[in-house]
BAFIFI-887779 format. One record per residue (C-alpha): x, y, z; residue number from 1. Coordinates in nm, 4 decimals. Each point is the difference from the previous one (the first is absolute). Layout:
# BAFIFI-887779
<X->X	Y->Y	Z->Z	num->NUM> .
...
***
This chain:
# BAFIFI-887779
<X->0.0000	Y->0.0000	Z->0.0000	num->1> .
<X->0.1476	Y->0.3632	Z->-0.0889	num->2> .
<X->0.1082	Y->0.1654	Z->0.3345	num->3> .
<X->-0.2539	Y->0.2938	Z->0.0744	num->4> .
<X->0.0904	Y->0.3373	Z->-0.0689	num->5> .
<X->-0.1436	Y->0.3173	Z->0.1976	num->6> .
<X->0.3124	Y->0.2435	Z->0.0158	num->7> .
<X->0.3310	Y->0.0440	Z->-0.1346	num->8> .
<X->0.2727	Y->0.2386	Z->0.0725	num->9> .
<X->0.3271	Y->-0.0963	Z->-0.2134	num->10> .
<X->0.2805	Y->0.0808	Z->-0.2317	num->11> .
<X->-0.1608	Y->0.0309	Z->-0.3247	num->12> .
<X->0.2338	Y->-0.0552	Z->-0.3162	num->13> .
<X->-0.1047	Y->0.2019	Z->-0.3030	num->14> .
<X->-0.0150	Y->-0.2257	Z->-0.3557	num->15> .
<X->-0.0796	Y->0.3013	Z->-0.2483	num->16> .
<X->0.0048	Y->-0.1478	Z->-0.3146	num->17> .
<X->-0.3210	Y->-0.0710	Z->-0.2068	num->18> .
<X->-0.1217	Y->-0.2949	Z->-0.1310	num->19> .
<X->0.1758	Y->-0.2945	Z->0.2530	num->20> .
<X->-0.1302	Y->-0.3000	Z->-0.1094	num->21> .
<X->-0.0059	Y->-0.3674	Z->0.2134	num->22> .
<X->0.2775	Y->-0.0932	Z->-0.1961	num->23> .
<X->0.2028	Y->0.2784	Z->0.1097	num->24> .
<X->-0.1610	Y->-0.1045	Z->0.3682	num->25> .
<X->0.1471	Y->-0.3540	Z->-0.0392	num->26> .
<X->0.0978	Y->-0.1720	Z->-0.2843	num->27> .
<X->-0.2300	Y->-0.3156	Z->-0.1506	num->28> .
<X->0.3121	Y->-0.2329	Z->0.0407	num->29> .
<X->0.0313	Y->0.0838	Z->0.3632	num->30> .
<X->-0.3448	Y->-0.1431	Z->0.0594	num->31> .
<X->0.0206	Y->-0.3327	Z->-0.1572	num->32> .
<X->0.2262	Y->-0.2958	Z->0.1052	num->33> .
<X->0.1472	Y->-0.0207	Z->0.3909	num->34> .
<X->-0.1499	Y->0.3207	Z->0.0392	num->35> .
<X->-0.2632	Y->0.0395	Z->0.2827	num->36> .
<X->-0.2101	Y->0.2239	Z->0.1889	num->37> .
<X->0.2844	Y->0.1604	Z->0.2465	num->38> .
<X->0.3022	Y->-0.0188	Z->-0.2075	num->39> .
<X->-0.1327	Y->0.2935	Z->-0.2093	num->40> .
<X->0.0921	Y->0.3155	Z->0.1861	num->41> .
<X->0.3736	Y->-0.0592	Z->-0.1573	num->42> .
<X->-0.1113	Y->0.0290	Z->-0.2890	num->43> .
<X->-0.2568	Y->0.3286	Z->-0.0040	num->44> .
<X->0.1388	Y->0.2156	Z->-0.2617	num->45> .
<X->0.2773	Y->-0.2369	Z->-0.0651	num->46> .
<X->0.0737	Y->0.1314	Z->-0.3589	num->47> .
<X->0.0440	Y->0.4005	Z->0.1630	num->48> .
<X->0.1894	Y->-0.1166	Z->0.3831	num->49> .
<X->0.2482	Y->-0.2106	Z->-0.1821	num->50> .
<X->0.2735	Y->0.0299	Z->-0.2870	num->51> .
<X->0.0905	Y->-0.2668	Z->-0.2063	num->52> .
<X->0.2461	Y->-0.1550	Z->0.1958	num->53> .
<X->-0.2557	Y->-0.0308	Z->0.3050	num->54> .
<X->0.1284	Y->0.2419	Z->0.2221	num->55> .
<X->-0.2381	Y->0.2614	Z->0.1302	num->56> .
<X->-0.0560	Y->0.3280	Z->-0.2279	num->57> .
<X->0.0942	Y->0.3301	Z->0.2005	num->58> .
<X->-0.2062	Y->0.1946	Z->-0.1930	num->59> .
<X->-0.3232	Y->-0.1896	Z->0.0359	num->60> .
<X->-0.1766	Y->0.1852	Z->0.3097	num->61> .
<X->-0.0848	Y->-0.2910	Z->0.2242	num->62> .
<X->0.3617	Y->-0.0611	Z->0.0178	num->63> .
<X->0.0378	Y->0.2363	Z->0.1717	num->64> .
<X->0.0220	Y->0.1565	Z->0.3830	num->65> .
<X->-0.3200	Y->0.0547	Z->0.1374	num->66> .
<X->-0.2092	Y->-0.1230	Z->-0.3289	num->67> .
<X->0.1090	Y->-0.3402	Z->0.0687	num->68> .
<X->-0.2129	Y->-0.0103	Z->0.3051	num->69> .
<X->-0.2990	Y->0.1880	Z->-0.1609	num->70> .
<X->-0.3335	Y->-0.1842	Z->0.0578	num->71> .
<X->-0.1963	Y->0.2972	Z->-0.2513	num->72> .
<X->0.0646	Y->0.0415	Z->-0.3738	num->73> .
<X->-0.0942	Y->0.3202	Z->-0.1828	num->74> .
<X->-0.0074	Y->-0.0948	Z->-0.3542	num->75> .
<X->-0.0483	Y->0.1644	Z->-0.3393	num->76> .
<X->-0.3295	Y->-0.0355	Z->-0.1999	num->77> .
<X->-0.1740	Y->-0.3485	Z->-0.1253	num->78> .
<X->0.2601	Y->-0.1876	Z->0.2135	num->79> .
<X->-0.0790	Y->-0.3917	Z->0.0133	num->80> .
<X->-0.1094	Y->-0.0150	Z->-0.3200	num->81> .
<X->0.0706	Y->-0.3047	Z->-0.2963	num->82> .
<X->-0.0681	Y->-0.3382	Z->0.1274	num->83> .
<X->-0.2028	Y->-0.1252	Z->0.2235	num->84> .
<X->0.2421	Y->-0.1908	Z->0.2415	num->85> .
<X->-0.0851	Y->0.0321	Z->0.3781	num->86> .
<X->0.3669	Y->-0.0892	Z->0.0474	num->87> .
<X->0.0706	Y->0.3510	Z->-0.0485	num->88> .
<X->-0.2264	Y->0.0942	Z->0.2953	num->89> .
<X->0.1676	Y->-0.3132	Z->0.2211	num->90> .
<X->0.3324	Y->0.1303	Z->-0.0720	num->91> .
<X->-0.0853	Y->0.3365	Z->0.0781	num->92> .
<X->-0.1284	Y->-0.0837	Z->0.3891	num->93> .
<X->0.2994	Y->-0.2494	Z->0.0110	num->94> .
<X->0.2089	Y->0.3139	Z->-0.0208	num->95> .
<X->-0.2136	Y->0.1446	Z->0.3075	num->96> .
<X->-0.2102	Y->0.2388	Z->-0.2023	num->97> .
<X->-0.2902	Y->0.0698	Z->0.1411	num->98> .
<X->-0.1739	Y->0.2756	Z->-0.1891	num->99> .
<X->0.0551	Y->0.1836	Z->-0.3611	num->100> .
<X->-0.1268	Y->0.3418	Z->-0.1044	num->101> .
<X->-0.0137	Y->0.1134	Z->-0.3498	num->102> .
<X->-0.2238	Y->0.1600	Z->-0.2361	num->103> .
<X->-0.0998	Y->-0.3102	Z->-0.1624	num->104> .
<X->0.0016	Y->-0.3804	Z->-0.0275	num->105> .
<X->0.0123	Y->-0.3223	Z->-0.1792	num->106> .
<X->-0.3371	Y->-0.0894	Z->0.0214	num->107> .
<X->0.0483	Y->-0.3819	Z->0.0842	num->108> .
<X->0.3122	Y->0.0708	Z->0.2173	num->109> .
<X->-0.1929	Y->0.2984	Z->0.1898	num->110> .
<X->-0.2442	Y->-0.2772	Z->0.1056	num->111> .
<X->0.2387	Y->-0.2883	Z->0.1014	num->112> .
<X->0.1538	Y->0.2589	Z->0.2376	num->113> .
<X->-0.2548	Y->0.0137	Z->0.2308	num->114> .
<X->-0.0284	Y->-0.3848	Z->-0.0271	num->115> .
<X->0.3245	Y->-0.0002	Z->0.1571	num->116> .
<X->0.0139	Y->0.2946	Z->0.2640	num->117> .
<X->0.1534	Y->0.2329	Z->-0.2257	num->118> .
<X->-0.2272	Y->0.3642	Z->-0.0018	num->119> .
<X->0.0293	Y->0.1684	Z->-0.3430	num->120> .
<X->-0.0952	Y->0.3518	Z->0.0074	num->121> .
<X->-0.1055	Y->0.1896	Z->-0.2789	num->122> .
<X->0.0064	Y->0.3773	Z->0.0286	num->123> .
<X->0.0688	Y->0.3080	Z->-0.2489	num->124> .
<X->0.3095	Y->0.0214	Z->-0.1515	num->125> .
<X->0.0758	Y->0.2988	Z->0.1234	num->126> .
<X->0.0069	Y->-0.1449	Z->0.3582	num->127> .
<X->0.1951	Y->-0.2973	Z->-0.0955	num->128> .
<X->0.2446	Y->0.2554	Z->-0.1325	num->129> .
<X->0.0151	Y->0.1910	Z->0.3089	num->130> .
<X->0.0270	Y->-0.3166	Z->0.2211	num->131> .
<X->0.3432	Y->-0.0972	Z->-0.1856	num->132> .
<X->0.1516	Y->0.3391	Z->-0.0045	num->133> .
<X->-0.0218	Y->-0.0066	Z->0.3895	num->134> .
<X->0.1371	Y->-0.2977	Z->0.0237	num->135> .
<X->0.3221	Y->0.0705	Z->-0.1999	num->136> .
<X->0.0432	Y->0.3051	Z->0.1867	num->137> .
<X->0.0319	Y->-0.1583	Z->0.2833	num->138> .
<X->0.2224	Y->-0.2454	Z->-0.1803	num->139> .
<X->-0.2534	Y->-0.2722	Z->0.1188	num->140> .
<X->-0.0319	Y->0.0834	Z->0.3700	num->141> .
<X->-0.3401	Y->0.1675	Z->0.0049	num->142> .
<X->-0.2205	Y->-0.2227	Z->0.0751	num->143> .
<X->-0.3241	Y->-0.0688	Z->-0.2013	num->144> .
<X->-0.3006	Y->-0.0345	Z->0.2191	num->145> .
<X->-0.3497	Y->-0.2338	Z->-0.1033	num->146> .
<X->-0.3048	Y->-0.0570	Z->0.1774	num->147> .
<X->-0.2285	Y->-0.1975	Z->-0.1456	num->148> .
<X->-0.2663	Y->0.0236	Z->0.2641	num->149> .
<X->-0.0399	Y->0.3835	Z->-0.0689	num->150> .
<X->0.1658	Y->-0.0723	Z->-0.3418	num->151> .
<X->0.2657	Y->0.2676	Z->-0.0392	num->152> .
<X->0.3193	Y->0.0482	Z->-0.0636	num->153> .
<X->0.2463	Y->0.2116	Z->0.2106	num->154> .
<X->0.3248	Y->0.1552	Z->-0.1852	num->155> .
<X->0.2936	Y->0.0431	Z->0.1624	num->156> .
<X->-0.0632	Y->0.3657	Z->0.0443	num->157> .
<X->-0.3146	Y->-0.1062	Z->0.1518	num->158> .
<X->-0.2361	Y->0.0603	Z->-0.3017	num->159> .
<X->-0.3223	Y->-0.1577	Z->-0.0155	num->160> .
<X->-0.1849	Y->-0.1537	Z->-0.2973	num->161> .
<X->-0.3123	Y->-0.2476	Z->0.0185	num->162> .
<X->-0.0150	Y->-0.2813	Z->-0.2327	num->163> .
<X->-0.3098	Y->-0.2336	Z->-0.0916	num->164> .
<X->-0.0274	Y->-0.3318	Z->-0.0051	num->165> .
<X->-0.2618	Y->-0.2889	Z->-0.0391	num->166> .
<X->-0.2073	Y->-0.0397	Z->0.3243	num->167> .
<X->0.0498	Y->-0.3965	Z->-0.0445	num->168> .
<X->0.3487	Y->0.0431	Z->-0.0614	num->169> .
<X->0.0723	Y->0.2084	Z->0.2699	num->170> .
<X->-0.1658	Y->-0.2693	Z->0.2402	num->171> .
<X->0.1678	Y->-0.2293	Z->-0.1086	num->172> .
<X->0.3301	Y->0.1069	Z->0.0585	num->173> .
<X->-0.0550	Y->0.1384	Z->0.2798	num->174> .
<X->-0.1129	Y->-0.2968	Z->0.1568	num->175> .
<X->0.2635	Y->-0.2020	Z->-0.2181	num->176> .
<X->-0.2356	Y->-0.1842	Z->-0.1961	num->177> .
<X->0.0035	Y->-0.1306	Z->-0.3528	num->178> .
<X->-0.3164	Y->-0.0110	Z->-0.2650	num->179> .
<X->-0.0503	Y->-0.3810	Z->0.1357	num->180> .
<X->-0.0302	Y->0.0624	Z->0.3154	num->181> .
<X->-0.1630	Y->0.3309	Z->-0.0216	num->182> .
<X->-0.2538	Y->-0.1829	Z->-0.1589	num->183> .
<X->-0.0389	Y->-0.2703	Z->0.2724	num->184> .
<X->-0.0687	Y->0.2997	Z->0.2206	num->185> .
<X->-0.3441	Y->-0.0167	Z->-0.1700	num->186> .
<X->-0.0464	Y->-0.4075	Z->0.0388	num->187> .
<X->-0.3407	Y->0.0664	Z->0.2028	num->188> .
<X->-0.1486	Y->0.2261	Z->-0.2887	num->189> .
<X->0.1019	Y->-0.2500	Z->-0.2383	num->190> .
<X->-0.1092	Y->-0.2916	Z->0.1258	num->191> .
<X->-0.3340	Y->0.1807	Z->0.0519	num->192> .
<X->-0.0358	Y->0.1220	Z->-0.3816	num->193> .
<X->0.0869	Y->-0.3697	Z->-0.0918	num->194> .
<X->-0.2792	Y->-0.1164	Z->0.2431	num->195> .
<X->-0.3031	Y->0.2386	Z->-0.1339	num->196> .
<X->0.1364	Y->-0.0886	Z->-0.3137	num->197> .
<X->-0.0830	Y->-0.3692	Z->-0.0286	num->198> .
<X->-0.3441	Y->0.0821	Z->0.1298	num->199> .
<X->-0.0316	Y->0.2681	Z->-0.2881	num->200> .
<X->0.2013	Y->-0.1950	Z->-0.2280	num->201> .
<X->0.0274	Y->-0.3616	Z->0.0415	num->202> .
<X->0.0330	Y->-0.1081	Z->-0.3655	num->203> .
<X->0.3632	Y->0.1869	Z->0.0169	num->204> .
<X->0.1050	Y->-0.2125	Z->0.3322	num->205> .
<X->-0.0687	Y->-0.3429	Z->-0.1587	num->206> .
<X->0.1345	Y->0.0466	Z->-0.3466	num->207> .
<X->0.1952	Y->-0.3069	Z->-0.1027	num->208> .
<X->-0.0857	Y->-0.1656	Z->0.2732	num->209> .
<X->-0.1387	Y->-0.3852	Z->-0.0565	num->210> .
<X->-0.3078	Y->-0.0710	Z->0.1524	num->211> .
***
């Protein structure tokens, strides 16, 4: 079950560029083979944290002092898209991240984050913009601030901006629940509808069964 999420306050590591897609995220052949759920953080942006010789790129920002601790990303717009892999989102909370604002998503890996306990926020642009220039001010040690029980986020400065997000997708991750077992939250309703149903509609219930 995804670990519930009501606040952060943590080193966020600003990713500006547009378009990342999964494959930048993690690479296809690092989810096939002996690879397994929590061997991926390694691997999270493998082709842009390591040269070609497999030591660790300098230039690459969660290399380095304090980004490699940073539990936020601030990314550039329509981040997570191409495939659909949910490796990309695995890899991502292997590597401790816990939350992701940016202007816009992937659409399939915006939802597989909050089946894993990973809160993408989507706010303006301009915001998103603001949020990163803090942070590299402070070279990294002003501290990005979210609260998704009020939902808003807190800039370093101490600037406030309120984002939205789906009531049912807020619940859940607050209480650190996926679609299944939000769903199973419901079991009484359901097992009522099915009940009144076979009274209503008992032709459905016994389809293909023999007599």
């Amino acid at each position: 079950m995804p670990k519930p999420f009501t606040k952060l306050s943590a080193i966020a590591a600003p990713i500006m560029r547009s378009n990342v897609d999964t494959d930048v995220v993690i690479r296809i052949e690092r989810l096939v083979g002996t690879s397994v759920r929590g061997t991926l953080g390694k691997w999270a942006f493998g082709s842009l944290r390591y040269l070609p010789d497999g030591s660790e790129n300098p230039e690459f920002i969660l290399n380095r002092e304090p980004y490699r601790q940073a539990e936020i990303l601030i990314t550039g717009p329509n981040f997570g898209c191409g495939s659909s892999r949910e490796g990309a989102v695995w890899s991502l909370q292997e590597l401790g991240i816990r939350a992701i604002i940016g202007s816009g998503f992937g659409d399939i890996f915006f939802a597989n984050c909050f089946q894993n306990g990973i809160l993408p926020i989507v706010v303006d642009k301009v915001i998103v913009d603001g949020l990163a220039a803090e942070v590299e001010s402070t070279q990294g040690a002003g501290r990005v601030s979210v609260d998704l029980e009020e939902q808003t986020i807190t800039s370093p400065s101490g600037q406030r901006h309120s984002f939205e997000i789906d009531p049912r997708r807020r619940a859940g991750l607050l209480k650190g629940l996926d679609e299944v077992a939000l769903t199973l939250q419901r079991d009484a309703e359901i097992r009522a509808f099915q009940a009144a149903d076979r009274i209503e509609r008992p032709w459905i219930h016994f389809a293909g069964k023999s007599a």
